[in-house]
PDB file of N, H, CA, C and O in Angstrom:
ATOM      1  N   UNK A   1      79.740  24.006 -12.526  1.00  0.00           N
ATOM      2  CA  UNK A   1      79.322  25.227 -11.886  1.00  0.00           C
ATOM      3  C   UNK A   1      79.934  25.328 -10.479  1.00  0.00           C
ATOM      4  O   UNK A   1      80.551  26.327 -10.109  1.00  0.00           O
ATOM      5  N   UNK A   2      79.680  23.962  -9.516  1.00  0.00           N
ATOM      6  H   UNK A   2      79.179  23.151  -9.816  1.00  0.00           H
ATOM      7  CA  UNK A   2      80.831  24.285  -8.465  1.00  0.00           C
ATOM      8  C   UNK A   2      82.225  24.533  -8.572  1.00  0.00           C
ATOM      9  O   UNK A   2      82.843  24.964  -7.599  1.00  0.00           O
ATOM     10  N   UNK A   3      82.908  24.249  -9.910  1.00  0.00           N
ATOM     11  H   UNK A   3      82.406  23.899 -10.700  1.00  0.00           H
ATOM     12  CA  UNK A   3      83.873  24.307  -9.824  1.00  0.00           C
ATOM     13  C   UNK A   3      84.443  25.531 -10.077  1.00  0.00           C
ATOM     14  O   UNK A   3      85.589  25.872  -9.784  1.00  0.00           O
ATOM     15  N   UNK A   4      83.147  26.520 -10.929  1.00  0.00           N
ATOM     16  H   UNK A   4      82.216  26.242 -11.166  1.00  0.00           H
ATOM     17  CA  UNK A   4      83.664  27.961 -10.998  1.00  0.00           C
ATOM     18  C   UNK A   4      83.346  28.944  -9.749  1.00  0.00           C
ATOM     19  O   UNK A   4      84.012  29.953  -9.516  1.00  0.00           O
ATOM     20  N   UNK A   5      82.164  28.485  -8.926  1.00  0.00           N
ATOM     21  H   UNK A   5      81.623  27.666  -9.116  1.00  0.00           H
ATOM     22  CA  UNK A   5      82.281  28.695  -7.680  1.00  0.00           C
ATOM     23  C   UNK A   5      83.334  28.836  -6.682  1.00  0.00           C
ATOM     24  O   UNK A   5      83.457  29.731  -5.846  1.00  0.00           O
ATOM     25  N   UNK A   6      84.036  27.876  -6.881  1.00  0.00           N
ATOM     26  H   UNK A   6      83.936  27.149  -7.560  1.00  0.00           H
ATOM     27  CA  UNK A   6      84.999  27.243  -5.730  1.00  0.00           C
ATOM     28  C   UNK A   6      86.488  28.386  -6.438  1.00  0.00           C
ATOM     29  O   UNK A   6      87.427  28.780  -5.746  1.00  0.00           O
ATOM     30  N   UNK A   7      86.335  28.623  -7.598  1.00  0.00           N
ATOM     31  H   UNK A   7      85.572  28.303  -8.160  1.00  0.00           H
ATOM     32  CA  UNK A   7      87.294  29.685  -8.189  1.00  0.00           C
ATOM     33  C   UNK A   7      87.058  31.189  -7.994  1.00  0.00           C
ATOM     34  O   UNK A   7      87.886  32.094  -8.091  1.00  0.00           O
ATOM     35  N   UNK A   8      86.121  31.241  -7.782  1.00  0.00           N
ATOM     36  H   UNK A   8      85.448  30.506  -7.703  1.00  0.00           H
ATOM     37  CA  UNK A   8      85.589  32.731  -7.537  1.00  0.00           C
ATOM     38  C   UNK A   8      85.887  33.051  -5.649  1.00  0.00           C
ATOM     39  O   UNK A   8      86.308  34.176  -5.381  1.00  0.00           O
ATOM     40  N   UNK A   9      85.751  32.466  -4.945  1.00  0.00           N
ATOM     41  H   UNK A   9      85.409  31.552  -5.162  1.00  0.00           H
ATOM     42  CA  UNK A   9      85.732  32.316  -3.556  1.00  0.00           C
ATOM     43  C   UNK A   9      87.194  32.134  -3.679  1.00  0.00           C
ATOM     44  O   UNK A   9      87.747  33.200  -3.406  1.00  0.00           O
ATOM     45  N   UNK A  10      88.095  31.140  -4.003  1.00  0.00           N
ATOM     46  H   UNK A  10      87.646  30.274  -4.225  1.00  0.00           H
ATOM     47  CA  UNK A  10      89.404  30.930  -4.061  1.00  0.00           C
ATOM     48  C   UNK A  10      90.094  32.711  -4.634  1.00  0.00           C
ATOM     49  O   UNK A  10      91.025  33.274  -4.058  1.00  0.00           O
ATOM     50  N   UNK A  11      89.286  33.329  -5.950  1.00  0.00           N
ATOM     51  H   UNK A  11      88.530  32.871  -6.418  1.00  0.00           H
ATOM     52  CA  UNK A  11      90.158  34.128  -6.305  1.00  0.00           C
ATOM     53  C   UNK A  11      90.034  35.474  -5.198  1.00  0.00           C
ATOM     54  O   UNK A  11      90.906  36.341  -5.161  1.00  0.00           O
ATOM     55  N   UNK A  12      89.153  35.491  -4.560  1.00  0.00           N
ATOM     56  H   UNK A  12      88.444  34.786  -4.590  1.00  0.00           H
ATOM     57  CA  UNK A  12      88.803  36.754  -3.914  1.00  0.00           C
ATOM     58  C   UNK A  12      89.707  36.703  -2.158  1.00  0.00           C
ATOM     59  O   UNK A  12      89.999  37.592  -1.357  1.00  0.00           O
ATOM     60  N   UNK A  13      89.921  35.057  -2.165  1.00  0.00           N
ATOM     61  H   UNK A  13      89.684  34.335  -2.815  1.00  0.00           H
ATOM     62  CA  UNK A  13      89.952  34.830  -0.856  1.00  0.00           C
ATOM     63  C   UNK A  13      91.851  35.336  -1.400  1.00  0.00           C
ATOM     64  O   UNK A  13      92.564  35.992  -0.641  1.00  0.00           O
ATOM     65  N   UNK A  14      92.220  34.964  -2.481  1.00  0.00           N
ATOM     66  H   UNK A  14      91.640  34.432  -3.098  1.00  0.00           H
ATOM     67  CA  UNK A  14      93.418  35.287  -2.837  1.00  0.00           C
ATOM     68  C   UNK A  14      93.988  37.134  -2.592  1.00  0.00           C
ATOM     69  O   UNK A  14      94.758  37.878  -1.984  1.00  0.00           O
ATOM     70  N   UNK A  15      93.120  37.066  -3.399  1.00  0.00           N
ATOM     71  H   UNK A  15      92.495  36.462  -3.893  1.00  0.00           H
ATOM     72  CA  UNK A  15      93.283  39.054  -3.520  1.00  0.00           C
ATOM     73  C   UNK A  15      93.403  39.692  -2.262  1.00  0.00           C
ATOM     74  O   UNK A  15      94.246  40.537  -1.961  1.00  0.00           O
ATOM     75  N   UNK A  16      92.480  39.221  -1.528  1.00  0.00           N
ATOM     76  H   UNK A  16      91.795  38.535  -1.772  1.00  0.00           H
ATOM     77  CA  UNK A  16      92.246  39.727   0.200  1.00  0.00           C
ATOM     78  C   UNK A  16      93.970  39.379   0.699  1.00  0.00           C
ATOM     79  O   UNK A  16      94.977  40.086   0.656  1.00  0.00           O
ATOM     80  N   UNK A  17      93.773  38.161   1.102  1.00  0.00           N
ATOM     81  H   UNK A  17      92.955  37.587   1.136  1.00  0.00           H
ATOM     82  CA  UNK A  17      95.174  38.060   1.285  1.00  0.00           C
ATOM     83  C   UNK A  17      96.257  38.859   0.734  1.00  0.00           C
ATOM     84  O   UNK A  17      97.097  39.286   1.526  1.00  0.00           O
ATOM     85  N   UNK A  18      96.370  39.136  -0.558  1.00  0.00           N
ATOM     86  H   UNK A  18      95.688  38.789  -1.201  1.00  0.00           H
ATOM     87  CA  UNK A  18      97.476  39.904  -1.479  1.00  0.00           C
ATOM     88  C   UNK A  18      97.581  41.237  -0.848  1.00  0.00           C
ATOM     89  O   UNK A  18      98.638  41.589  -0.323  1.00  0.00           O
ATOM     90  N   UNK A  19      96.058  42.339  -0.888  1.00  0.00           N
ATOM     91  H   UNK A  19      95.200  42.053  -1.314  1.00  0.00           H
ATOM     92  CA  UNK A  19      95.785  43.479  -0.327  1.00  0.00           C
ATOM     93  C   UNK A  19      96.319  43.465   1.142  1.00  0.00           C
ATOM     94  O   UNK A  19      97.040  44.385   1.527  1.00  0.00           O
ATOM     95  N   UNK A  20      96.067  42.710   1.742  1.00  0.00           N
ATOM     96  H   UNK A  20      95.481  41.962   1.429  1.00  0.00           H
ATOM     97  CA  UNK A  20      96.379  42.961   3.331  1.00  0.00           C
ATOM     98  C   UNK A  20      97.964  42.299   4.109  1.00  0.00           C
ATOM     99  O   UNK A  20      98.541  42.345   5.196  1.00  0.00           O
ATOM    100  N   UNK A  21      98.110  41.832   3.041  1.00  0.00           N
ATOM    101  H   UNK A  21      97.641  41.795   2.158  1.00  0.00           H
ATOM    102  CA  UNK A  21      99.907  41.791   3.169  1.00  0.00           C
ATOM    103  C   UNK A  21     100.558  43.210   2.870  1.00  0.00           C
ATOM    104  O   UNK A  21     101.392  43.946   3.398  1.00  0.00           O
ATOM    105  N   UNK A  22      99.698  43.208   1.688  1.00  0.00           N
ATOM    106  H   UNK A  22      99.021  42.610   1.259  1.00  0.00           H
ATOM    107  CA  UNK A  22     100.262  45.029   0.915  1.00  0.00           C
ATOM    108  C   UNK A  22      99.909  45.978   1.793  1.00  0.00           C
ATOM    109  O   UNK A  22     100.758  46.868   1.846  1.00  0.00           O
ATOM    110  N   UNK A  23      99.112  46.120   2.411  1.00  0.00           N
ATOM    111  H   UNK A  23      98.422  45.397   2.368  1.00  0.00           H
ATOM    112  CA  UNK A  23      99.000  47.228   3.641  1.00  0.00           C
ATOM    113  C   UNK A  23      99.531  46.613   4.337  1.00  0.00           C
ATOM    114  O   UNK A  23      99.342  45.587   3.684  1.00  0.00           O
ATOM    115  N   UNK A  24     100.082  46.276   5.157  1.00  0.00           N
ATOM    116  H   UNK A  24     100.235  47.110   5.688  1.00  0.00           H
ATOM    117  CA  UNK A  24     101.392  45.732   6.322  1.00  0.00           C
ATOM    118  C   UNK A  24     102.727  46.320   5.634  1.00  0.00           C
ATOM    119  O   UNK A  24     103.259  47.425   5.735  1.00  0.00           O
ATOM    120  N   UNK A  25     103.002  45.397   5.042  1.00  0.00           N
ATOM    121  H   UNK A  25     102.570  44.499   4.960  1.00  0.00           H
ATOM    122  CA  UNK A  25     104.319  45.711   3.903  1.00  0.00           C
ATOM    123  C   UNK A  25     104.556  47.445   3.655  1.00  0.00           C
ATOM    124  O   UNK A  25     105.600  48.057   3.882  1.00  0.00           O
ATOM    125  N   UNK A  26     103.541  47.892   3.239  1.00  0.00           N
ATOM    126  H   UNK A  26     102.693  47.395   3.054  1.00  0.00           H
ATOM    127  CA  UNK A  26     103.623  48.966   2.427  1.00  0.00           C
ATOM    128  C   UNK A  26     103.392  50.234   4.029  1.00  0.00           C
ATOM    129  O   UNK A  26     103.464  51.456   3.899  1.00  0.00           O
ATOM    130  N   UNK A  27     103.081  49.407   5.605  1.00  0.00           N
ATOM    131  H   UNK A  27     103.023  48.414   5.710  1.00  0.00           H
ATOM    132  CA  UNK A  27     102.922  50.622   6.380  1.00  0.00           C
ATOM    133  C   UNK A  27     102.033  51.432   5.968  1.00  0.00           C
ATOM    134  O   UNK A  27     102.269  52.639   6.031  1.00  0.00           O
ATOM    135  N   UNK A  28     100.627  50.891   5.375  1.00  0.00           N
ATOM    136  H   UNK A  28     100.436  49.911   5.324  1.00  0.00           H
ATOM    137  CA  UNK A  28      99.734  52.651   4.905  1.00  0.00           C
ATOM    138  C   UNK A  28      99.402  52.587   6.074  1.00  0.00           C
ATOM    139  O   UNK A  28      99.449  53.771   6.408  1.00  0.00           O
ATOM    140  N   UNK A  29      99.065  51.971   7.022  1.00  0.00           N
ATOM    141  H   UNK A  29      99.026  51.009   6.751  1.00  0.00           H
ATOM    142  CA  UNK A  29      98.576  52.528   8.658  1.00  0.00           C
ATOM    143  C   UNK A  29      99.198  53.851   9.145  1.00  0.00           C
ATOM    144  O   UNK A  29      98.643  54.612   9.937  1.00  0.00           O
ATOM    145  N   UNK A  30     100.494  54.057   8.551  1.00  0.00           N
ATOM    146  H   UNK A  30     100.945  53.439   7.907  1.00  0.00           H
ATOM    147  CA  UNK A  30     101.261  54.804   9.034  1.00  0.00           C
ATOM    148  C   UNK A  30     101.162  56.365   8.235  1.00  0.00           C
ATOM    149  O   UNK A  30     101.483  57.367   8.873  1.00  0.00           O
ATOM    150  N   UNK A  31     100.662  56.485   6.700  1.00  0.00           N
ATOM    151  H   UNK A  31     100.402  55.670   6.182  1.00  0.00           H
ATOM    152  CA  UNK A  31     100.641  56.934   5.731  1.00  0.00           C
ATOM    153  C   UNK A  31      99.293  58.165   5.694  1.00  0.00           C
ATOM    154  O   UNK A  31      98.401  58.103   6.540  1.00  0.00           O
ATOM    155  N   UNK A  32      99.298  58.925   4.935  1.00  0.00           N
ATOM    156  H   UNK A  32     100.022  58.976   4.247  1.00  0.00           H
ATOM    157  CA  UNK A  32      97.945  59.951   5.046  1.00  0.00           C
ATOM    158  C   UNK A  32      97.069  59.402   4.368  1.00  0.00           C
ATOM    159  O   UNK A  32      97.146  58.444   3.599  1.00  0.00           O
ATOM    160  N   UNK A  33      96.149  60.087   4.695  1.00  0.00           N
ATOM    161  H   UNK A  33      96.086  60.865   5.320  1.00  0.00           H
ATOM    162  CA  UNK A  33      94.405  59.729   3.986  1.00  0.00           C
ATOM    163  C   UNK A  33      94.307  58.837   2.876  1.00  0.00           C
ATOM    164  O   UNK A  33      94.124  57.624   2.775  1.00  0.00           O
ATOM    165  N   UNK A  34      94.536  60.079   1.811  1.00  0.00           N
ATOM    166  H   UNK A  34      94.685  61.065   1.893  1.00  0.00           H
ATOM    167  CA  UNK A  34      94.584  59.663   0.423  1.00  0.00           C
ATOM    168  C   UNK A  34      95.163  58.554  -0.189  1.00  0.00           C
ATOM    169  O   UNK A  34      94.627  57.949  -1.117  1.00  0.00           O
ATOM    170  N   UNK A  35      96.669  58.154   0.495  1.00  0.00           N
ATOM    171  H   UNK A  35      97.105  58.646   1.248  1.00  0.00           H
ATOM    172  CA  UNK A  35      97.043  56.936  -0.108  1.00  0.00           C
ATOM    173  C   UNK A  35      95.760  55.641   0.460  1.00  0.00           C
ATOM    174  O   UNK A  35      95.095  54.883  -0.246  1.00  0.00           O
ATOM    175  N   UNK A  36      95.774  55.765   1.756  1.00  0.00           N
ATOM    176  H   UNK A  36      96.314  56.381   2.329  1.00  0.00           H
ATOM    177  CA  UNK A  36      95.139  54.623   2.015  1.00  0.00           C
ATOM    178  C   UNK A  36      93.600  54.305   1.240  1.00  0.00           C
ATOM    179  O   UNK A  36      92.996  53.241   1.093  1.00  0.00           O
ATOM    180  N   UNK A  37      93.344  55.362   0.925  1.00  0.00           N
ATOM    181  H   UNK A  37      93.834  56.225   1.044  1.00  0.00           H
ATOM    182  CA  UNK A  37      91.882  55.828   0.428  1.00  0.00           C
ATOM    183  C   UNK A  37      91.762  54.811  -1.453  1.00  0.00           C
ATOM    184  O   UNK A  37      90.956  54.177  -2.134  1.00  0.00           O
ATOM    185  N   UNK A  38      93.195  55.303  -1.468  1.00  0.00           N
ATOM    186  H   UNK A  38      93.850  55.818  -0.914  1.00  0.00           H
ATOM    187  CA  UNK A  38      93.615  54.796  -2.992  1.00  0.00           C
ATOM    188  C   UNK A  38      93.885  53.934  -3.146  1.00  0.00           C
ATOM    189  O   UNK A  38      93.703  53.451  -4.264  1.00  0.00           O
ATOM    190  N   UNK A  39      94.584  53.076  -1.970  1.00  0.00           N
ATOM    191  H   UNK A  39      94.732  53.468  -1.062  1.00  0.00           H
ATOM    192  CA  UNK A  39      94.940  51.479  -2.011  1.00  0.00           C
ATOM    193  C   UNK A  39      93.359  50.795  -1.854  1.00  0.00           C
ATOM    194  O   UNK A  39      92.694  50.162  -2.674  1.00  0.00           O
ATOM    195  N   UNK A  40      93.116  51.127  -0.704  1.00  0.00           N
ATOM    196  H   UNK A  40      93.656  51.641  -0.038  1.00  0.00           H
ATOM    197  CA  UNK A  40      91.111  50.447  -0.542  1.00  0.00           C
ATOM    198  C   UNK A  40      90.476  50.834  -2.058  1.00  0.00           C
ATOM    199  O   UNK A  40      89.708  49.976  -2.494  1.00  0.00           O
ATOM    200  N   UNK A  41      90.725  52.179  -3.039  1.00  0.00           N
ATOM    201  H   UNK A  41      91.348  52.876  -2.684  1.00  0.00           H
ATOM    202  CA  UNK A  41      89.488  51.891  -4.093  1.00  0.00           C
ATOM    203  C   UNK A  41      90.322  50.888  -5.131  1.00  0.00           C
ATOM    204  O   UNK A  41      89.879  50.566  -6.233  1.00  0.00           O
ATOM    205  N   UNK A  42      91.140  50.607  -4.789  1.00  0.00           N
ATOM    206  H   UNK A  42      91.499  50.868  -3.893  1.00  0.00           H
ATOM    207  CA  UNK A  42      92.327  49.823  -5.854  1.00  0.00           C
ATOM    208  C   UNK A  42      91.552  48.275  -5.647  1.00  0.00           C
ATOM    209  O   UNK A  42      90.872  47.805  -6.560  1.00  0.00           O
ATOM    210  N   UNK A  43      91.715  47.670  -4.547  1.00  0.00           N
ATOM    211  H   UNK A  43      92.267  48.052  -3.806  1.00  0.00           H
ATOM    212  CA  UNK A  43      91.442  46.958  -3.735  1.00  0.00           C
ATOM    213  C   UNK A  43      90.248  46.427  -4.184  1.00  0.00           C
ATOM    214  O   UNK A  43      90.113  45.358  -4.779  1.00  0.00           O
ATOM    215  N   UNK A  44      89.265  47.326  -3.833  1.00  0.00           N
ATOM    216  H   UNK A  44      89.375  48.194  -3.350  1.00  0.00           H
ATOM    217  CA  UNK A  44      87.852  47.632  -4.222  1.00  0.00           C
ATOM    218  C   UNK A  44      87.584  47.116  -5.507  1.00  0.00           C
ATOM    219  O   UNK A  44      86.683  46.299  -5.701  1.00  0.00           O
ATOM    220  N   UNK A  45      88.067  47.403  -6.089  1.00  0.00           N
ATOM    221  H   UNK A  45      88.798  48.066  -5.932  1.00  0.00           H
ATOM    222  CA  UNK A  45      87.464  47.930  -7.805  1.00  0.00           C
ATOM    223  C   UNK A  45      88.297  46.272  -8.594  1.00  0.00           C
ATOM    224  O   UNK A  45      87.671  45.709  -9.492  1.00  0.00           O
ATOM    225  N   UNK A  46      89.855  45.607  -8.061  1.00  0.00           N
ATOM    226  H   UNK A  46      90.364  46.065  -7.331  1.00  0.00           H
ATOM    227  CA  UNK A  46      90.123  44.680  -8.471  1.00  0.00           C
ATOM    228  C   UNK A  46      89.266  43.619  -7.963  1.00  0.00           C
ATOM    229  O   UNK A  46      88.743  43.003  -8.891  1.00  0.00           O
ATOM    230  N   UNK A  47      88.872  43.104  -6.564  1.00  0.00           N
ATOM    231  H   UNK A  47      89.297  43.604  -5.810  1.00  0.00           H
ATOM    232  CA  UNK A  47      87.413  42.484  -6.110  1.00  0.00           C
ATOM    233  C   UNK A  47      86.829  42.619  -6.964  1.00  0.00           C
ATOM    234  O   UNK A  47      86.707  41.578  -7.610  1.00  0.00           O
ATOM    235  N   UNK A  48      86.092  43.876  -7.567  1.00  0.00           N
ATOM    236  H   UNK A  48      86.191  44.722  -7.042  1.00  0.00           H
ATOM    237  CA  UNK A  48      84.681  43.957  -8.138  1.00  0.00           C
ATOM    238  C   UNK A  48      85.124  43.273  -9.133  1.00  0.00           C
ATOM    239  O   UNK A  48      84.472  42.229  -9.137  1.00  0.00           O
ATOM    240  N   UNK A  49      86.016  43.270 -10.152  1.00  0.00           N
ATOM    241  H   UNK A  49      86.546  44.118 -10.149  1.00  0.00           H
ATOM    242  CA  UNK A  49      86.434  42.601 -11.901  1.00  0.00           C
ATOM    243  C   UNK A  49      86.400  41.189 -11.176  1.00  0.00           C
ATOM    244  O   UNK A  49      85.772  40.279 -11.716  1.00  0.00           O
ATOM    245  N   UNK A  50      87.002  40.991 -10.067  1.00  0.00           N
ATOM    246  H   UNK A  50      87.513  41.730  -9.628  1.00  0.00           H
ATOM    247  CA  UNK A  50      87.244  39.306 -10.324  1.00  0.00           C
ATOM    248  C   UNK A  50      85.535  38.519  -9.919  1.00  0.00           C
ATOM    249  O   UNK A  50      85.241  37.429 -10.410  1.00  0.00           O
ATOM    250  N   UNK A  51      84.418  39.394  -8.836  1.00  0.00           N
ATOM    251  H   UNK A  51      84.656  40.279  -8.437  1.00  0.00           H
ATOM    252  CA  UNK A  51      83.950  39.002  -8.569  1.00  0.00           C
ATOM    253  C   UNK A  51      82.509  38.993 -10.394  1.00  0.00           C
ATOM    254  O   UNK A  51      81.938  38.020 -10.886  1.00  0.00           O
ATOM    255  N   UNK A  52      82.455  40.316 -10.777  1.00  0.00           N
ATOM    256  H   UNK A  52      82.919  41.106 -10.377  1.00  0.00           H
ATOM    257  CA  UNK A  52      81.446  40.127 -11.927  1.00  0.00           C
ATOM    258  C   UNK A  52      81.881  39.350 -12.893  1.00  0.00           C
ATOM    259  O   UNK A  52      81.049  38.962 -13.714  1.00  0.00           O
ATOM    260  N   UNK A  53      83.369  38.911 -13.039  1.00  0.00           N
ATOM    261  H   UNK A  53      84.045  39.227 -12.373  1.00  0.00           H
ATOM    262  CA  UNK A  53      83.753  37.808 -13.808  1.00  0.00           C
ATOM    263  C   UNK A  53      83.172  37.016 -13.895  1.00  0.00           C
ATOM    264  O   UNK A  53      82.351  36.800 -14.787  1.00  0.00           O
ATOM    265  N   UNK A  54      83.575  36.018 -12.519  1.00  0.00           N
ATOM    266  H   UNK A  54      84.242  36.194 -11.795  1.00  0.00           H
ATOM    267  CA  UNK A  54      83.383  34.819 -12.149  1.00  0.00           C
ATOM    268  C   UNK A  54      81.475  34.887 -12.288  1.00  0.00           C
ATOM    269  O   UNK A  54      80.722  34.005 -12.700  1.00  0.00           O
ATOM    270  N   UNK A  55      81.173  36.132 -11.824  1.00  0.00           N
ATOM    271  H   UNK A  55      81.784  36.849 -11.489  1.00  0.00           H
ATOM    272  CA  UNK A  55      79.129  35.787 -11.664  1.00  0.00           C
ATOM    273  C   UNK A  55      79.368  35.309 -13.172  1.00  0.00           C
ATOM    274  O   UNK A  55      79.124  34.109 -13.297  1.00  0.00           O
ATOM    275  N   UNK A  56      79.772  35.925 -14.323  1.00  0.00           N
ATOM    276  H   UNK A  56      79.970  36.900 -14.222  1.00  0.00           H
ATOM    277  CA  UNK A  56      79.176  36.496 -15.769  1.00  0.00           C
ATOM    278  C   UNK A  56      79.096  34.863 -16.086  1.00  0.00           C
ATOM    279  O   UNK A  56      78.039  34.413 -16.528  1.00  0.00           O
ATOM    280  N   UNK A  57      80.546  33.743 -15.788  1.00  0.00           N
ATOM    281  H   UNK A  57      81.405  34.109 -15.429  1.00  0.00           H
ATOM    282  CA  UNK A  57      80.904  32.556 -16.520  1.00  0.00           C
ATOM    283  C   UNK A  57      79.768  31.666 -15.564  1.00  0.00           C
ATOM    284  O   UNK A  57      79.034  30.873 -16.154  1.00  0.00           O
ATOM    285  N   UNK A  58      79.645  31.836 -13.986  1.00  0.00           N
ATOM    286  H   UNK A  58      80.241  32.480 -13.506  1.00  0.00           H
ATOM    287  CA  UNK A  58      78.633  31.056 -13.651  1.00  0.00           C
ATOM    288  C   UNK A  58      77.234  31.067 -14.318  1.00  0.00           C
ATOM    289  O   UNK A  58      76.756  30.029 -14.775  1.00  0.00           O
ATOM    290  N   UNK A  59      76.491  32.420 -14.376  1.00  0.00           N
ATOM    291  H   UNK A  59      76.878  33.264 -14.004  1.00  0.00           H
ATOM    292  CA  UNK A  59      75.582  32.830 -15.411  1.00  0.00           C
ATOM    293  C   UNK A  59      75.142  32.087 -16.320  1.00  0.00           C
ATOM    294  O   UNK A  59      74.003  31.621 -16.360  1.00  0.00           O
ATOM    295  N   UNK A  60      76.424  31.842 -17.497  1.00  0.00           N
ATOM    296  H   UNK A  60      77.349  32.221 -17.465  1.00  0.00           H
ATOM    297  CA  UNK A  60      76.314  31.245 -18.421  1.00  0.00           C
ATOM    298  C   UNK A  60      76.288  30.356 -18.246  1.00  0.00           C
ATOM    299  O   UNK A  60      75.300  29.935 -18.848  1.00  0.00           O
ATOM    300  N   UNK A  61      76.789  29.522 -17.715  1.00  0.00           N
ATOM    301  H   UNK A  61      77.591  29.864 -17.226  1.00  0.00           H
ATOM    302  CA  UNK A  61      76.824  28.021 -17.108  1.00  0.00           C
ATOM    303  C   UNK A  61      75.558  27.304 -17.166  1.00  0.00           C
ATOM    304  O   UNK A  61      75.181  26.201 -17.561  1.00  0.00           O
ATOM    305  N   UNK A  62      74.872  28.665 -16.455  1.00  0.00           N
ATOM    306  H   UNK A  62      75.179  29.562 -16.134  1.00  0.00           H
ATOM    307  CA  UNK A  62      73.663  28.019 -15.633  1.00  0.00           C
ATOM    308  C   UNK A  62      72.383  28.054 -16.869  1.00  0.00           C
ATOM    309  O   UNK A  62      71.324  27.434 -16.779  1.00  0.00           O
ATOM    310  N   UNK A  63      72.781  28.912 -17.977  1.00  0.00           N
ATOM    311  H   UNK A  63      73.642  29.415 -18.050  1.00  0.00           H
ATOM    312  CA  UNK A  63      71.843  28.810 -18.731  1.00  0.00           C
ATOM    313  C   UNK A  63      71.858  27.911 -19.605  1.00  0.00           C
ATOM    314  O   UNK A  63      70.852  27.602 -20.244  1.00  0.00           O
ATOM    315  N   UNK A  64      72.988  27.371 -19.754  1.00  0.00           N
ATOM    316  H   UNK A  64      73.805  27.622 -19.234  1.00  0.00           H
ATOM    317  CA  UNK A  64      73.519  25.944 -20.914  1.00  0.00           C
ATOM    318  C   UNK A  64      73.031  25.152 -20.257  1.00  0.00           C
ATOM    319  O   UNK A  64      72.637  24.303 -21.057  1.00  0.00           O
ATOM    320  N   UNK A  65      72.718  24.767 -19.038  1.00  0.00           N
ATOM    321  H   UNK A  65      73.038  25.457 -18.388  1.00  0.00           H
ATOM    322  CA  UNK A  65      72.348  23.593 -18.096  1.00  0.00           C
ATOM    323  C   UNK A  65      70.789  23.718 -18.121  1.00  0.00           C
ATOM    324  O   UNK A  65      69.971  22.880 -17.742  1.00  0.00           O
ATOM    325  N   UNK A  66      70.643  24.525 -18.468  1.00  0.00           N
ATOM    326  H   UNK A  66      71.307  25.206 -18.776  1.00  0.00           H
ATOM    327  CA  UNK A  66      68.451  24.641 -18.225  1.00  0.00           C
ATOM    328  C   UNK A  66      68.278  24.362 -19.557  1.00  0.00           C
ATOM    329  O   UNK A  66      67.145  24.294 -20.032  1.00  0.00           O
TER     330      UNK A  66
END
């Protein structure tokens, strides 16, 4: 269970990093509303899959162990 922990924190801490290179790189600082609006729900919404993933397999984990 720590070890899917330590993957879930690793994958998010990944993505963050990925996203905020991609806004540098990509200049949306520089860009109108909407793109930036669209990169953050992009952003957003790939976080959310990796984070209810990782809950769903800890979850289970935790119920094989009780």
């Amino acid at each position: 269970m720590k070890r899917e922990l330590l993957h879930l924190v690793l994958a998010v801490v990944l993505v963050d990093a990925l996203f905020i290179a991609g806004y540098h790189l990509f200049q949306l600082e520089r860009v109108s509303s909407p793109y930036t609006i669209g990169y953050t729900a992009a952003w957003t919404a790939i976080t959310l899959l990796i984070v209810l993933r990782a809950l769903a397999r800890i979850r289970s984990l935790r119920r094989r162990v009780r």
